[in-house]
N, C-alpha and C positions, 0 to 999 in steps of 0.2 A: 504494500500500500504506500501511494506517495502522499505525505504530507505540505503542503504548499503552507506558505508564512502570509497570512494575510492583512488588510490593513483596509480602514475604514476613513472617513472625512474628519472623524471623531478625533482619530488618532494623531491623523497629518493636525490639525487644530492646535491640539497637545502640544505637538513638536513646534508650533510656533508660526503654524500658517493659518492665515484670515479663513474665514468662513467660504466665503466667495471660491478664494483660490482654490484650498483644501477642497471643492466641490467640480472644479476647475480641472483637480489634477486625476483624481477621481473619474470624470468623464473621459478625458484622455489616453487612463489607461484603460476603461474599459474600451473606447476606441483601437487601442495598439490589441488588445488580444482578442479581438475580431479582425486585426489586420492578420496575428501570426494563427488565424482559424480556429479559434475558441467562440461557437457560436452561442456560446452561456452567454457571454458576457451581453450581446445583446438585449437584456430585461432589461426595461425601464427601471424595475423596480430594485435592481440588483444596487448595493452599496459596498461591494468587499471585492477586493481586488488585490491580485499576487504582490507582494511587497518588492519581490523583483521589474516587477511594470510600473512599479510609483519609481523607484529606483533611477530605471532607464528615460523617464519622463525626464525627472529632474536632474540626472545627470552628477548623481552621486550612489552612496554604496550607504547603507545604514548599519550598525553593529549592531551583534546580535545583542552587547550590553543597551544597549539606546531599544532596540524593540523588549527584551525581557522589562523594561522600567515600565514601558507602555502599556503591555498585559496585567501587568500587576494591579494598577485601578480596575481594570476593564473586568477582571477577574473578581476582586472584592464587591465590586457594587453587584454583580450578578450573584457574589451569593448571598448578600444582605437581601436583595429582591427573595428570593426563595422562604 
């Protein structure tokens, strides 16, 4: 099973990108992996995108320390929800 690192508007936000942008970059990449034949990413409704395609958009490399900081909210709030 392959596990893919994914990443939300939520997240890019997080890290210090505007609302707008972060929804911006978001579209983008669902655009690029409908270019490289992911025909998922086509839903409107769809908001989670490989964090190698946010990556390639913006033209850096993110560390795995810098995403494990960003699960760790995403994680807590979801199990106080429960």
């Amino acid at each position: 099973m392959v596990h893919v690192i994914t990443m939300t508007k939520h997240e890019l936000i997080a890290l210090g990108y505007g609302a707008s942008r972060a929804q911006d970059i978001i579209r983008r990449a669902k655009l690029l992996m409908v270019c490289k034949g992911v025909s998922y990413y086509k839903s409107p409704k769809l908001g989670r995108v490989p964090v190698t395609a946010v990556e390639e958009i913006l033209g850096l490399q993110f560390s795995t320390r810098t995403l494990a900081e960003l699960a760790k909210p995403m994680h807590s709030e979801a199990s106080k929800e429960k």
